[in-house]
N, C-alpha and C positions, 0 to 999 in steps of 0.2 A: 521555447514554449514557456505558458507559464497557466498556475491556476486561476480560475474565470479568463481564461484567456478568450474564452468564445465570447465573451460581453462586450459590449458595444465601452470604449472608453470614458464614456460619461457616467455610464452607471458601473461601472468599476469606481468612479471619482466617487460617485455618491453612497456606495457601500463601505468603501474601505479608508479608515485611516491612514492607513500604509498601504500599498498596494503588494499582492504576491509580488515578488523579486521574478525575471528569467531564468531559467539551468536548462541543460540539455546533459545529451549521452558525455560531454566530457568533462562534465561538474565534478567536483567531489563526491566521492562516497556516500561521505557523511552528510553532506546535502541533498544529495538521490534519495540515498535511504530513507530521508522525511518527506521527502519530496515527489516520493511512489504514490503516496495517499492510495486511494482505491483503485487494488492492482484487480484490472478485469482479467479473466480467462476466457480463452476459448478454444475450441477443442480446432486441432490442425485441418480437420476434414470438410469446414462449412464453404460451400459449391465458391462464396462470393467474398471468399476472408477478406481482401483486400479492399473491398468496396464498405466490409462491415467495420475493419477500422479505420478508415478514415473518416465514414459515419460517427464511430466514437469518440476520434479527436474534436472533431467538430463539434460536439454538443460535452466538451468537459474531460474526456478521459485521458490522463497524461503514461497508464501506464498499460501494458496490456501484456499476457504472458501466452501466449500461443501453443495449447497441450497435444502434445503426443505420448503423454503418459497415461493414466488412470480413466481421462472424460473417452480415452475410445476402446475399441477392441484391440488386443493382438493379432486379429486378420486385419483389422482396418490401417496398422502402422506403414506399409509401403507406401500407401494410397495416399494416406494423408503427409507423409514425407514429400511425397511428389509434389502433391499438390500446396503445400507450405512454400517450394520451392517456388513454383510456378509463378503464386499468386504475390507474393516479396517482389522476383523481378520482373511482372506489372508491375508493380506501385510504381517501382526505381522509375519504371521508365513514364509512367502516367505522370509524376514528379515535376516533369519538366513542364505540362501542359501548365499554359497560362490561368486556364477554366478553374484547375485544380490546385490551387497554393495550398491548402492546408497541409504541415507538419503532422511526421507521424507519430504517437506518444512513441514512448519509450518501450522496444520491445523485446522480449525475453521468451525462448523457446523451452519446453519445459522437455525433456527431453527421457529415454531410460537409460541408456547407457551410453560410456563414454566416448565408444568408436560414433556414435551419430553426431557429435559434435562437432570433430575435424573435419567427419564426411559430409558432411549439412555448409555450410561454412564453404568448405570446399565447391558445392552443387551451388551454392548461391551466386558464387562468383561476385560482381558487383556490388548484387544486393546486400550484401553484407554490409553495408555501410549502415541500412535499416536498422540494422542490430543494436541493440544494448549487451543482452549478454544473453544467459543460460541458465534456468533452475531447475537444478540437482535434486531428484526425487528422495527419499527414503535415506538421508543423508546421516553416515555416521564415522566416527573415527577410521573403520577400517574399507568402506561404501566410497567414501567421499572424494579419496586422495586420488582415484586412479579418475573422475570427472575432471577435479582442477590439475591435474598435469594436461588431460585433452586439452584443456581450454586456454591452456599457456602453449601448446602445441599450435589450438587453430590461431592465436593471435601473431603465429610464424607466419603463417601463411597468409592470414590477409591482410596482417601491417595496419591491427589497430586494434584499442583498448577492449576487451570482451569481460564483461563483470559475472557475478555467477550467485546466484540467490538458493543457499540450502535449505531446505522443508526438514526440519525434526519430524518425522512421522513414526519412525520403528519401533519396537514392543522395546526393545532394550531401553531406549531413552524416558519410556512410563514405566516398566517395572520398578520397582523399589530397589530390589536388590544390586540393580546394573544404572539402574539413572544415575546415579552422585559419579562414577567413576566414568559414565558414560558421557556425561555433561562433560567434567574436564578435559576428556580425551578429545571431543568436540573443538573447546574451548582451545588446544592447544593445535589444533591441525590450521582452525580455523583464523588462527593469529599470524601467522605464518604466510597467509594471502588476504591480509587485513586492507592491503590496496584495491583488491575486486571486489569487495563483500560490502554490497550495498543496504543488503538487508537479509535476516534471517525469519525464515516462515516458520509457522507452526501449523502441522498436519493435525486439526483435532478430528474434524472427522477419523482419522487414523487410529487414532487413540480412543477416541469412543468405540471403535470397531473392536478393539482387543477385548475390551467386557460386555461385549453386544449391546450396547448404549446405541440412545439415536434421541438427542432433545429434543423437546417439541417448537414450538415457535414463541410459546407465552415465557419458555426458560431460556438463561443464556448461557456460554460455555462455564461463567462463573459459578452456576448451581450445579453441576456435575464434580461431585467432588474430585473426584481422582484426577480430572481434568483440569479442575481450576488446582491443585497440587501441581502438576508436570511444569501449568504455565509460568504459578513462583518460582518454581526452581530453576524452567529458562532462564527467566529476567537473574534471580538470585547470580547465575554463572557466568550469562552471556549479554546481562541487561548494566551492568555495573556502570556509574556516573564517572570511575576513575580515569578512565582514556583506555579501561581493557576492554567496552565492551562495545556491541553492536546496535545498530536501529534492530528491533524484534516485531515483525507485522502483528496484526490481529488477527484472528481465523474465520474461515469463511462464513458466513450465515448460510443458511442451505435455501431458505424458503425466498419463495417469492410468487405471483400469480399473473396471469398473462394480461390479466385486466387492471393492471396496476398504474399502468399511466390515465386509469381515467379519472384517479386524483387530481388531475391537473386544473382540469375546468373549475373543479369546487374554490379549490387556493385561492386562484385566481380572481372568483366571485366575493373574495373575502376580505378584502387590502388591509381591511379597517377595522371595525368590531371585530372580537370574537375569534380574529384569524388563528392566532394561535390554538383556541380549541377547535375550531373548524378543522384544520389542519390535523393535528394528533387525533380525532375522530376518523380522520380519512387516515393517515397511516396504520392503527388500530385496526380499524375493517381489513385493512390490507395485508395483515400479519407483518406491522414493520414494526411496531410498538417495539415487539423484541430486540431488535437491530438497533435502536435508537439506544437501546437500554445498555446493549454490549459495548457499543462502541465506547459509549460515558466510561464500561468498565473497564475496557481493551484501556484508555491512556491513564485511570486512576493505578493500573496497574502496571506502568509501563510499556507500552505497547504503542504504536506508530503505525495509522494508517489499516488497509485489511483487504484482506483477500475478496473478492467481490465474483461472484459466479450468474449476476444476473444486472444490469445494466443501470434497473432503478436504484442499486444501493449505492452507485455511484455518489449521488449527490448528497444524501446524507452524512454519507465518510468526511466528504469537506467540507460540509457546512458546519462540522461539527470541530474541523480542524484548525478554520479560523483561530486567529488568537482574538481574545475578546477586548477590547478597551483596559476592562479593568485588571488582566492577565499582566496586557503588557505595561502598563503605569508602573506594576510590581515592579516585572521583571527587570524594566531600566533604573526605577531607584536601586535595587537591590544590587544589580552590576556596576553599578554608576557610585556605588560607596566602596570606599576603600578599602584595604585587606583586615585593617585594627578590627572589621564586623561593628556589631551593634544592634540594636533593636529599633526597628523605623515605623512609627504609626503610617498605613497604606494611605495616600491620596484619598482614597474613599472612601477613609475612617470607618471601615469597617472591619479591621483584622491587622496582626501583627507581623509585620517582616523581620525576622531574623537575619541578619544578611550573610552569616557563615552557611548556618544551616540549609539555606535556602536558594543559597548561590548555583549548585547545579541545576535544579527546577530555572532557576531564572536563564543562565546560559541554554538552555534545552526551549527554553517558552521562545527566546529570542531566535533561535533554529527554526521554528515553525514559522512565527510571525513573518521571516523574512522569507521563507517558500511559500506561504498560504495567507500572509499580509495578517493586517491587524484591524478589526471592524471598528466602523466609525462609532462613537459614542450613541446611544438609542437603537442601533443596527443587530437583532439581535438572530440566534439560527433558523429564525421562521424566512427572516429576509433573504440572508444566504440561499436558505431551499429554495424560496421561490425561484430566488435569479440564478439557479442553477438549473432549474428544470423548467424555466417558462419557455 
């Protein structure tokens, strides 16, 4: 798979200076984990899951996380067990029809405890091959350890790689008093199964809950303060450039309206003049403004990609993940010059390259670039959205 993979290869050609790169479930880690971009949920219990993500693959979605945790009830969890299982192996076996080639993103069962892991895995039989891996709810130093031995256990049984995606959500990890020792303790469990850990989520909704917080749509997780605290101190522990730390997602936006895709027509009406503001008028109406705004902050502040709970935020996540032209011109002088460092006026005379200081940014820009490609020169995120949701 790959991103715009659903695009015709022409206008792949004519958006992208570089084109996204392939990965799949046996890529690197550290690959995956950029390479999630906008990870959709969906709750284990919908009648058609299997028909709903291949719909998803099909129009862009490479990652998708399938919840039995929080999106249902505790009477709804057998039900939706079953029927997780059921609908997995349909695909496996739908797979094979010729009608139906499409690949399925990369999928991840979010699960609550650790005996449903072996046991799931186990019920799948086959299907397990559908798998990517498992994210571990409410994830903390003494929560955590009894999930990843499950998940070294089910990878006994079905004789292949299973990765595993922790959610920070618990009060200990925002308190003040427990976060710093909380974080470390995290940080050291968490190193220990550095080959499965594709990526670390962050549960804000979780954490807005502990002070009865709930943002609106015109704010982002960044104006809540105590929120925008927890997510430096993630990146601070588990985001470090050194080779200690992890890809860390962005957190979900909550909002979205059912009438959202009738943005589309307008875009479209707009190729030329005015598109860009046509466009952000129609997102604005839409309550996306907010989401545009987050993401911008989700990567200024380290962060990779985002949890996605409704379908339209998809395309924004990667339009916006692109690397841009002038990103990557940096990033390759800046790598492309020796260890002695120095100071490099940018191709686009616009700004100064450091090349010590600047070195990890550039290694990190070139990670993206090569999962989400590099836009062509003039090619800018209005384009992106278009050709990801036309």
């Amino acid at each position: 798979m790959r991103h715009y993979g659903h695009l015709p290869p022409a206008r792949r050609r004519a958006l992208f200076h570089q084109e996204p790169a392939e990965f799949g479930p046996s890529s690197p880690v550290g690959t995956l984990g950029v390479a999630l971009g906008a990870t959709l949920y969906s709750p284990a219990t919908r009648p058609r899951l299997d028909a709903d993500i291949r719909r998803q693959a099909a129009v862009g979605v490479v990652s998708m996380v399938l919840c039995l945790e929080d999106s249902i009830s505790d009477a709804e969890v057998p039900g939706a067990e079953e029927n997780l299982v059921r609908q997995l192996q349909r695909m496996l076996r739908d797979a094979a029809l010729p009608e139906e080639p499409a690949a399925a993103p990369l999928l991840f069962i979010r699960v609550r405890a650790p005996e449903q892991i072996t046991g799931l895995v186990t019920r799948l039989g086959p299907a397990v091959r559908l798998l990517t891996g498992f994210v571990v709810p409410k994830f903390t130093a003494v929560t955590g350890p009894p999930f990843l031995e499950a998940l070294l256990g089910a990878e006994a049984v079905c004789g292949q790689r299973l990765l595993a995606m922790p959610v920070l959500e618990s009060p200990e990890l925002l308190h003040m008093e427990t976060r710093a020792e909380g974080l470390r303790a995290v940080a050291r469990v968490l190193d220990k199964h550095r080959d499965r850990i594709p990526a670390v989520r962050l549960g804000v909704t979780d954490f807005c809950s502990a002070y009865g917080l709930r943002r609106t749509p015109d704010m982002t997780a960044y104006d809540v303060h105590v929120v925008a605290s927890v997510i430096a101190d993630v990146v601070n522990v588990l985001g470090r450039a050194d080779g200690s730390g992890f890809t860390i997602s962005g957190p979900v936006w909550e909002y979205f309206r059912p009438q959202e895709r009738m943005f589309k027509p307008q875009l479209r009406n707009s190729p030329f003049t005015g598109r860009a503001e046509a466009l952000r008028t129609r997102l604005i109406e839409h309550d996306m403004d907010g989401l545009l705004q987050e993401i911008e902050l989700d990567r200024a502040n380290g962060l990779q990609g985002k949890t996605c709970i409704h379908p339209s935020h998809v395309a924004p996540v990667h339009a916006l993940s692109v690397v841009t032209h002038e990103e990557f011109s940096d990033a390759v002088d800046i790598v492309g010059t020796g260890p002695d460092g120095g100071v490099l006026r940018s191709a686009y005379t616009n700004k100064m390259n450091e090349v010590k200081p600047h070195r990890a940014w550039a290694e990190r820009t070139l990670l993206r670039a090569e999962v989400f490609g590099v836009a062509r020169e003039g090619v800018d995120f209005v384009d992106l959205l278009a050709a990801g949701i036309a």
